[in-house]
Backbone atoms as SQL, in Angstrom:
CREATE TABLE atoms (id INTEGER PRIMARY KEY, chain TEXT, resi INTEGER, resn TEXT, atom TEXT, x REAL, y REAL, z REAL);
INSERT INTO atoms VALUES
  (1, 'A', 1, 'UNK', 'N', -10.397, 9.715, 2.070),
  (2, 'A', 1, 'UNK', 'CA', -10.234, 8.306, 2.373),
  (3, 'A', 1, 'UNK', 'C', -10.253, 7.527, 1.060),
  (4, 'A', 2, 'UNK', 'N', -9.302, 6.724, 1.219),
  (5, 'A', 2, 'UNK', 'CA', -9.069, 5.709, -0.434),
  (6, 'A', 2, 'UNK', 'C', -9.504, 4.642, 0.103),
  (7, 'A', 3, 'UNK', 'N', -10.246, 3.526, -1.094),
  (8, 'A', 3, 'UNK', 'CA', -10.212, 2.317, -0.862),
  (9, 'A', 3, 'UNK', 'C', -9.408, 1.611, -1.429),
  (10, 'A', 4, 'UNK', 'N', -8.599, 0.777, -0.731),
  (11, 'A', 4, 'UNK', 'CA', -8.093, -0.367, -1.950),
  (12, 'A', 4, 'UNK', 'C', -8.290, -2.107, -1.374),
  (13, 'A', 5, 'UNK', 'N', -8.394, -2.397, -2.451),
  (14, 'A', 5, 'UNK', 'CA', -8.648, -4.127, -2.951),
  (15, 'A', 5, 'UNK', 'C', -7.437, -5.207, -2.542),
  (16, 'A', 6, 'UNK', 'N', -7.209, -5.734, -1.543),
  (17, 'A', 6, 'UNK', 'CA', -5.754, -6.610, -1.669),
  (18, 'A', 6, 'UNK', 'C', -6.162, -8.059, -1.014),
  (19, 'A', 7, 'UNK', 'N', -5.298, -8.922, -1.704),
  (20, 'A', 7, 'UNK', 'CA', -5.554, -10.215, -2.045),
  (21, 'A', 7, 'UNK', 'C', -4.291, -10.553, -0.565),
  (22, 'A', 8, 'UNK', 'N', -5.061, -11.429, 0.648),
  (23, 'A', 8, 'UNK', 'CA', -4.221, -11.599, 1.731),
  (24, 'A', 8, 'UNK', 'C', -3.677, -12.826, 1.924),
  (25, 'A', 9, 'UNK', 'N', -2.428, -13.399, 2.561),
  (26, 'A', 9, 'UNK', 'CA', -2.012, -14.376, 1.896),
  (27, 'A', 9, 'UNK', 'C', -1.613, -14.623, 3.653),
  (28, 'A', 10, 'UNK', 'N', -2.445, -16.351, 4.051),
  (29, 'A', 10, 'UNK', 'CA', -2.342, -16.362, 5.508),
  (30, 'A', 10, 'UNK', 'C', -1.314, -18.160, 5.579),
  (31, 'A', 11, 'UNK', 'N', -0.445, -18.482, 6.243),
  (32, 'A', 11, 'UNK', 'CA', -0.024, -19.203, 6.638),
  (33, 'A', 11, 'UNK', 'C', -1.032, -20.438, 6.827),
  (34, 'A', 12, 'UNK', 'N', -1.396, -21.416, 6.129),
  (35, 'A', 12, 'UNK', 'CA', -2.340, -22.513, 6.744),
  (36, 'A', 12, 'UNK', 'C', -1.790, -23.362, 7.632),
  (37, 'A', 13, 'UNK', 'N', -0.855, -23.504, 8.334),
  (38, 'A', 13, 'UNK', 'CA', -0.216, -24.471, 9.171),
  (39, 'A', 13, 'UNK', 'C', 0.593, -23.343, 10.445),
  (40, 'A', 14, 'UNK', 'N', 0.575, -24.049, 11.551),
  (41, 'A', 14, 'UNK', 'CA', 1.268, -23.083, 12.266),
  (42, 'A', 14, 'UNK', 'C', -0.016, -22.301, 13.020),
  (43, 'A', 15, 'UNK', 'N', 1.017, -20.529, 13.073),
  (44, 'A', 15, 'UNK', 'CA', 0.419, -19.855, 13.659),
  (45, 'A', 15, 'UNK', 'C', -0.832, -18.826, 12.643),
  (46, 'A', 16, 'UNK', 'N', -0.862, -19.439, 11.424),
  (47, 'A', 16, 'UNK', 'CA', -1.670, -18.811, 10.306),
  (48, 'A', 16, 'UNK', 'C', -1.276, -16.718, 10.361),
  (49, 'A', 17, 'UNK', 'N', 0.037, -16.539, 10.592),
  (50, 'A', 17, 'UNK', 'CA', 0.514, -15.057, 10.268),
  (51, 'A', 17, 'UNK', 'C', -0.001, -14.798, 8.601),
  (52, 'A', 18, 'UNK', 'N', -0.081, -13.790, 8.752),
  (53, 'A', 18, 'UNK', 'CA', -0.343, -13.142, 7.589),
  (54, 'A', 18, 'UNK', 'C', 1.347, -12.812, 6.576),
  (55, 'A', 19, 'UNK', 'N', 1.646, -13.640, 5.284),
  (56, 'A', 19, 'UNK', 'CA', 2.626, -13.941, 4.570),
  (57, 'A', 19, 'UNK', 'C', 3.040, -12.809, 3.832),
  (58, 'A', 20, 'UNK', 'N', 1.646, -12.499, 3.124),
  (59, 'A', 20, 'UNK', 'CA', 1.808, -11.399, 2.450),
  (60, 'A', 20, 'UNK', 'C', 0.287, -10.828, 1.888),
  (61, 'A', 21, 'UNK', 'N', 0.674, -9.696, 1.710),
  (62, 'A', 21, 'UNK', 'CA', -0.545, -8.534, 1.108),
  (63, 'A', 21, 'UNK', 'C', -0.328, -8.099, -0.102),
  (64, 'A', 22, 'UNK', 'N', -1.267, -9.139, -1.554),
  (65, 'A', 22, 'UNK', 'CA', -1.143, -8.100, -2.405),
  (66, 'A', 22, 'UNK', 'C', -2.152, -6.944, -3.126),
  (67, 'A', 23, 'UNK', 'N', -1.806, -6.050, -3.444),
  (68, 'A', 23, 'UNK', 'CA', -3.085, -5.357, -3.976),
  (69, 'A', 23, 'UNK', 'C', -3.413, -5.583, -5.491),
  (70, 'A', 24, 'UNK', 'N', -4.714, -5.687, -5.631),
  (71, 'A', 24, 'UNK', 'CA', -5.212, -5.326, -6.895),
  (72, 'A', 24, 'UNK', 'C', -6.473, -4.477, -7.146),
  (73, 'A', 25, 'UNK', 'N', -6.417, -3.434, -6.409),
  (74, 'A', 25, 'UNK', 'CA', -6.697, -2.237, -7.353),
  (75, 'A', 25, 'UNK', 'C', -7.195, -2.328, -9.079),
  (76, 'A', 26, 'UNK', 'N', -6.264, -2.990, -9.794),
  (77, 'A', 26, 'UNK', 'CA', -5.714, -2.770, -11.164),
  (78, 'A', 26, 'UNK', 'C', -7.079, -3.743, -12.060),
  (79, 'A', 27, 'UNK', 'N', -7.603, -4.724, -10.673),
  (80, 'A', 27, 'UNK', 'CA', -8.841, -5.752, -11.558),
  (81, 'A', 27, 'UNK', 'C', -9.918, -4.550, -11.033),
  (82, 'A', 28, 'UNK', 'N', -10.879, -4.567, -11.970),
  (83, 'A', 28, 'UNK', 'CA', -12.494, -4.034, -11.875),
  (84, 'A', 28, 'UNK', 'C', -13.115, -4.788, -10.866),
  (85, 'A', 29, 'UNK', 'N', -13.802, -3.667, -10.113),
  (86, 'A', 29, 'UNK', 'CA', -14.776, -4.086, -9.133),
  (87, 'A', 29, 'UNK', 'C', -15.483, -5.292, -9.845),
  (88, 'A', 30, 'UNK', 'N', -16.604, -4.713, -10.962),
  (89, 'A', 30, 'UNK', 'CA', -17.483, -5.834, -11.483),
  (90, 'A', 30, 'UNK', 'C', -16.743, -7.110, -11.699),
  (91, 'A', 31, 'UNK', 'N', -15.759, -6.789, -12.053),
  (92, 'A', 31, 'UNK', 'CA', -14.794, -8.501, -12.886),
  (93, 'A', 31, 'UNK', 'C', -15.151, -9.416, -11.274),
  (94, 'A', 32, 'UNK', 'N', -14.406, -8.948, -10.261),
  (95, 'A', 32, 'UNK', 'CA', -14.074, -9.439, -9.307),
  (96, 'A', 32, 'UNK', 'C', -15.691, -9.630, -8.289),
  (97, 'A', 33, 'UNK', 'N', -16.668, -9.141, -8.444),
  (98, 'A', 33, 'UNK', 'CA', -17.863, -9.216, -7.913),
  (99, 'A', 33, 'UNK', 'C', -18.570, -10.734, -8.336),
  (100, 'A', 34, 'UNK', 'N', -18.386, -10.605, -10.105),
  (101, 'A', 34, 'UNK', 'CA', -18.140, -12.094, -10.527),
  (102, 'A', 34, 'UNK', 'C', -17.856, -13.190, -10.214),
  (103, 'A', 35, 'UNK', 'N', -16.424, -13.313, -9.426),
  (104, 'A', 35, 'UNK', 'CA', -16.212, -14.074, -9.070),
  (105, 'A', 35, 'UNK', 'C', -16.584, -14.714, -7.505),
  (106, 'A', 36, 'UNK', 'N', -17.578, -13.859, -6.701),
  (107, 'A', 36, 'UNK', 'CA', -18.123, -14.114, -5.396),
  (108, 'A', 36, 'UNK', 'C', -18.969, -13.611, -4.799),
  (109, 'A', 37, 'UNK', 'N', -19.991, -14.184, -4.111),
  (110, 'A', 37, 'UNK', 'CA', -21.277, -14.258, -3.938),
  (111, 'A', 37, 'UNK', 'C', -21.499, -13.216, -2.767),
  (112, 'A', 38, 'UNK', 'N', -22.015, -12.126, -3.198),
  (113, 'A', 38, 'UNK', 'CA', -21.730, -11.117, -2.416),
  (114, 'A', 38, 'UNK', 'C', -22.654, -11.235, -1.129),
  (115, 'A', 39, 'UNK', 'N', -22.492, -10.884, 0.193),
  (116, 'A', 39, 'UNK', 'CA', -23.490, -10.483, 1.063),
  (117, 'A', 39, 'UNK', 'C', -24.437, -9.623, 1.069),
  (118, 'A', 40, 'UNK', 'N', -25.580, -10.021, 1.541),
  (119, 'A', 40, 'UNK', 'CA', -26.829, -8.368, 1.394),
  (120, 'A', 40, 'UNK', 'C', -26.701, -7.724, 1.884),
  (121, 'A', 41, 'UNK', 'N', -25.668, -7.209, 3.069),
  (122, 'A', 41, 'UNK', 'CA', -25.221, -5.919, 3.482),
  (123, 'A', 41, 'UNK', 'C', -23.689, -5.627, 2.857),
  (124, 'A', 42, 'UNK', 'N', -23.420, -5.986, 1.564),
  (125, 'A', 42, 'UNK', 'CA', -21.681, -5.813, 1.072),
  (126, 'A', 42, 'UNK', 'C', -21.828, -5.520, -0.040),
  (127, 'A', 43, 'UNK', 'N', -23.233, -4.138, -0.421),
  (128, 'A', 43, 'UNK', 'CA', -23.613, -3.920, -1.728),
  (129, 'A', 43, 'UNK', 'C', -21.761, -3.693, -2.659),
  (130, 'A', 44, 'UNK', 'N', -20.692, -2.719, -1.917),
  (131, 'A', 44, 'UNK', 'CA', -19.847, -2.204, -2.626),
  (132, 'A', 44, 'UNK', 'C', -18.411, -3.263, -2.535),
  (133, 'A', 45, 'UNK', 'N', -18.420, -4.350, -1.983),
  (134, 'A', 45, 'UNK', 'CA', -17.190, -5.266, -1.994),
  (135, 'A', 45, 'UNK', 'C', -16.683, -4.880, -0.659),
  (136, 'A', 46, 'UNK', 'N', -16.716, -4.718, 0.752),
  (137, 'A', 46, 'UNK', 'CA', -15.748, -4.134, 1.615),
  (138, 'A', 46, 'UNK', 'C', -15.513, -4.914, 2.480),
  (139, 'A', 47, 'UNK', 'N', -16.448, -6.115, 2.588),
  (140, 'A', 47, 'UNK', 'CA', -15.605, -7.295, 3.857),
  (141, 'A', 47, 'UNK', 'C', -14.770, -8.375, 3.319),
  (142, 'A', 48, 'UNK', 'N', -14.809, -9.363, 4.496),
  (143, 'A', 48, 'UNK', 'CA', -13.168, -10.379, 3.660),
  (144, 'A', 48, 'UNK', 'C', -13.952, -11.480, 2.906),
  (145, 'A', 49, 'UNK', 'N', -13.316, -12.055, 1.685),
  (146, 'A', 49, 'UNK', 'CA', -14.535, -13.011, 1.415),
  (147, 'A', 49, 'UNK', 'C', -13.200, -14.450, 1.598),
  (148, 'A', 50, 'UNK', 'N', -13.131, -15.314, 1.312),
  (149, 'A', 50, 'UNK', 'CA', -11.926, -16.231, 1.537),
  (150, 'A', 50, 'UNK', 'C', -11.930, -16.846, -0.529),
  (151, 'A', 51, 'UNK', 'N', -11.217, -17.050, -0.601),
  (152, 'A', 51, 'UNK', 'CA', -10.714, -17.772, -2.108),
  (153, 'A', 51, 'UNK', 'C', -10.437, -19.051, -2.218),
  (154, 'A', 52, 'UNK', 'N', -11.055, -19.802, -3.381),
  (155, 'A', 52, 'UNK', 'CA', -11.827, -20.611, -2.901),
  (156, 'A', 52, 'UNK', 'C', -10.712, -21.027, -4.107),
  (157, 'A', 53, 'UNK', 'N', -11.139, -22.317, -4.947),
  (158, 'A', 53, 'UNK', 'CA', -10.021, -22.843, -5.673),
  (159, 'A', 53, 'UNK', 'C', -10.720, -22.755, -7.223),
  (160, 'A', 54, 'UNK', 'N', -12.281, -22.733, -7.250),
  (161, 'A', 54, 'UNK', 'CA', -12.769, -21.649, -8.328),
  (162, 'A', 54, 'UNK', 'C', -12.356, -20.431, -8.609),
  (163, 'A', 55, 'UNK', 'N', -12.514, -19.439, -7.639),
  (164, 'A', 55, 'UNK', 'CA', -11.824, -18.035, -7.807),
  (165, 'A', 55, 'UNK', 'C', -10.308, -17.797, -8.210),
  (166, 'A', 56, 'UNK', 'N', -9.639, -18.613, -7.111),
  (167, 'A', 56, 'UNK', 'CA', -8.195, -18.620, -7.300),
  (168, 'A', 56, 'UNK', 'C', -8.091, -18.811, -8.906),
  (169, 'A', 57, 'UNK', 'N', -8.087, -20.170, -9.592),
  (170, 'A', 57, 'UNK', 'CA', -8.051, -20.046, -10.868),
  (171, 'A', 57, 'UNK', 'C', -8.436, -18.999, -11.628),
  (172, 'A', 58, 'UNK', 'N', -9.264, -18.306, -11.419),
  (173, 'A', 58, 'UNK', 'CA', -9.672, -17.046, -12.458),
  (174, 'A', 58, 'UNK', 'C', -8.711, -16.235, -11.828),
  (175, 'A', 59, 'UNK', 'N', -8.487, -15.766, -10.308),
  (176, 'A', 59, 'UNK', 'CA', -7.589, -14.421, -10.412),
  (177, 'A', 59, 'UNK', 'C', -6.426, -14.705, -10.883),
  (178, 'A', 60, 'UNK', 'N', -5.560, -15.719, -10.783),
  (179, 'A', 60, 'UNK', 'CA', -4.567, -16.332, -10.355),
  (180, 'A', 60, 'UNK', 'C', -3.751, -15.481, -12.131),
  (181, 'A', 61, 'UNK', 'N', -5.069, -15.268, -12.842),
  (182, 'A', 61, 'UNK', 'CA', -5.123, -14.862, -14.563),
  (183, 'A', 61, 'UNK', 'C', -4.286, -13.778, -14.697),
  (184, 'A', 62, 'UNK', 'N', -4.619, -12.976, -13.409),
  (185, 'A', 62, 'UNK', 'CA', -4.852, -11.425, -13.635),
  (186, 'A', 62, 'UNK', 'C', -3.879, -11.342, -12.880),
  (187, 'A', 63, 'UNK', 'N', -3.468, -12.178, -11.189),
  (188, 'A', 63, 'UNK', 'CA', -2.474, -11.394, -10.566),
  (189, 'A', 63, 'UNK', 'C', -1.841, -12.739, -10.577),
  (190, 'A', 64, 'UNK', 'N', -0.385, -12.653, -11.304),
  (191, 'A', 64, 'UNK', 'CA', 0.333, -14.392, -11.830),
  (192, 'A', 64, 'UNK', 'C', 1.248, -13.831, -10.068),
  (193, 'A', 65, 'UNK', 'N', 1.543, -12.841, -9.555),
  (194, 'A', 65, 'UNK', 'CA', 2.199, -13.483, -8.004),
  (195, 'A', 65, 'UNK', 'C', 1.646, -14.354, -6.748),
  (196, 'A', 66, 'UNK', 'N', 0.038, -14.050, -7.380),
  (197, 'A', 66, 'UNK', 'CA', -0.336, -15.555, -6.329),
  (198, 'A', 66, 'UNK', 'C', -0.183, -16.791, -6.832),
  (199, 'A', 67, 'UNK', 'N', 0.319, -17.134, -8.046),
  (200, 'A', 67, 'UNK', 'CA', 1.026, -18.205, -8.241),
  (201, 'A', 67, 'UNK', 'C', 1.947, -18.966, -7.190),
  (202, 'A', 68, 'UNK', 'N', 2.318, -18.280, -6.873),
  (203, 'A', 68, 'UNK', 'CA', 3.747, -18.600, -5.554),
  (204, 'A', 68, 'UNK', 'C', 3.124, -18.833, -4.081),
  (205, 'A', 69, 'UNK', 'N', 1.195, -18.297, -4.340),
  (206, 'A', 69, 'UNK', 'CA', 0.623, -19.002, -3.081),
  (207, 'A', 69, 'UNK', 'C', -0.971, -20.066, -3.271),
  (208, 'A', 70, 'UNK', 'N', -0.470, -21.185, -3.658),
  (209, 'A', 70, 'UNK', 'CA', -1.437, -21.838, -4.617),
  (210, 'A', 70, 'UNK', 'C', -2.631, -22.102, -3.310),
  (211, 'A', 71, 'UNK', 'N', -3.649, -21.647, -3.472),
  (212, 'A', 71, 'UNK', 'CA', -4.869, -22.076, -2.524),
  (213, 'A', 71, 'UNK', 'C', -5.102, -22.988, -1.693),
  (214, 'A', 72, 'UNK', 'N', -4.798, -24.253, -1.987),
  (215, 'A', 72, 'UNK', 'CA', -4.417, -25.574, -1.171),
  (216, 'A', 72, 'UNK', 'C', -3.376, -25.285, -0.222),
  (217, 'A', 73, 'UNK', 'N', -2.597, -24.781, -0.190),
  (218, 'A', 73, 'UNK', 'CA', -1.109, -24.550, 0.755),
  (219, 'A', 73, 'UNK', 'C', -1.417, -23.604, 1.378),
  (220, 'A', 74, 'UNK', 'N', -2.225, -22.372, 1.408),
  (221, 'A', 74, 'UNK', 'CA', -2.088, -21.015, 1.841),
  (222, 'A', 74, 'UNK', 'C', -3.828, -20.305, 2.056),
  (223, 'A', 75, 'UNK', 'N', -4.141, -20.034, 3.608),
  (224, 'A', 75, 'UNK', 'CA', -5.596, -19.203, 3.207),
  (225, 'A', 75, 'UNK', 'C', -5.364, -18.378, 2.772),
  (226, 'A', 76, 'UNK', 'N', -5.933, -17.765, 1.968),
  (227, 'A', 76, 'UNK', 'CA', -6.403, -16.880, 0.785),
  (228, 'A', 76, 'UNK', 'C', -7.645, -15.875, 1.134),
  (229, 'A', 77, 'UNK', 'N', -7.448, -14.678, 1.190),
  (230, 'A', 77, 'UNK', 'CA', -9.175, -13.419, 1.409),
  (231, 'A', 77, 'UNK', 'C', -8.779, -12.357, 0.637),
  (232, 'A', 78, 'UNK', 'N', -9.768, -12.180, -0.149),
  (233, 'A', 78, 'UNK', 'CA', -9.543, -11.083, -0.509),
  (234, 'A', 78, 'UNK', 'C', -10.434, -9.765, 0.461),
  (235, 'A', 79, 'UNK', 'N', -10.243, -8.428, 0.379),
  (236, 'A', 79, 'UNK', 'CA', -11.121, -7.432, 1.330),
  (237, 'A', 79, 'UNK', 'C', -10.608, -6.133, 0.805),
  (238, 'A', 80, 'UNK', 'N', -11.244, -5.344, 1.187),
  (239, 'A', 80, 'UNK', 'CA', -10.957, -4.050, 0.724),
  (240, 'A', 80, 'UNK', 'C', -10.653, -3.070, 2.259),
  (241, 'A', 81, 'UNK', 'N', -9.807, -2.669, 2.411),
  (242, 'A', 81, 'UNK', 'CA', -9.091, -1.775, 3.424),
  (243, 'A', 81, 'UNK', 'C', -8.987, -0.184, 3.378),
  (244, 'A', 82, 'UNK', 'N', -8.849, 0.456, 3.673),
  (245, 'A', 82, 'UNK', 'CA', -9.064, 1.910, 3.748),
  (246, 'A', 82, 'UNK', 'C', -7.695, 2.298, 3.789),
  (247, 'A', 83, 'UNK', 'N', -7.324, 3.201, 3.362),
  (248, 'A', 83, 'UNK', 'CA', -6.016, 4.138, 3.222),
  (249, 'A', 83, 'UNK', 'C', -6.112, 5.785, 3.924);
């Protein structure tokens, strides 16, 4: 079983469908732990957290295609999913 990291990209108006899924794998756990306040049962990162317009700016560094879904326009979670 693999884990991977992907940044979910939800419709804010409407029927809030899910737009797009991207992964980042490619950022470090720790980098990204940094940026959000983990739960006391989510020692390893695995539920959804939502992206906030602090975070967004820092990932936004690392993965420039959420550029095209700026936080204000679009909910935003990141979560980790199983393969």
């Amino acid at each position: 079983m693999k884990v991977e990291r992907n940044i979910l990209v939800f419709k804010k108006k409407g029927d809030s469908s899910l737009v797009k899924e991207i992964n980042i794998d490619h950022l470090d756990i720790p980098k990204i732990k940094k940026l959000f306040k983990l739960l006391p049962d989510d020692p390893k990162f695995y539920r959804p957290y939502r992206i906030e317009k602090e975070q967004y700016e820092t990932i936004v560094q690392y993965v420039p295609e959420l550029k095209v879904y700026p936080w204000n326009k679009f909910h935003l979670t990141i979560e980790a999913v199983t393969v």
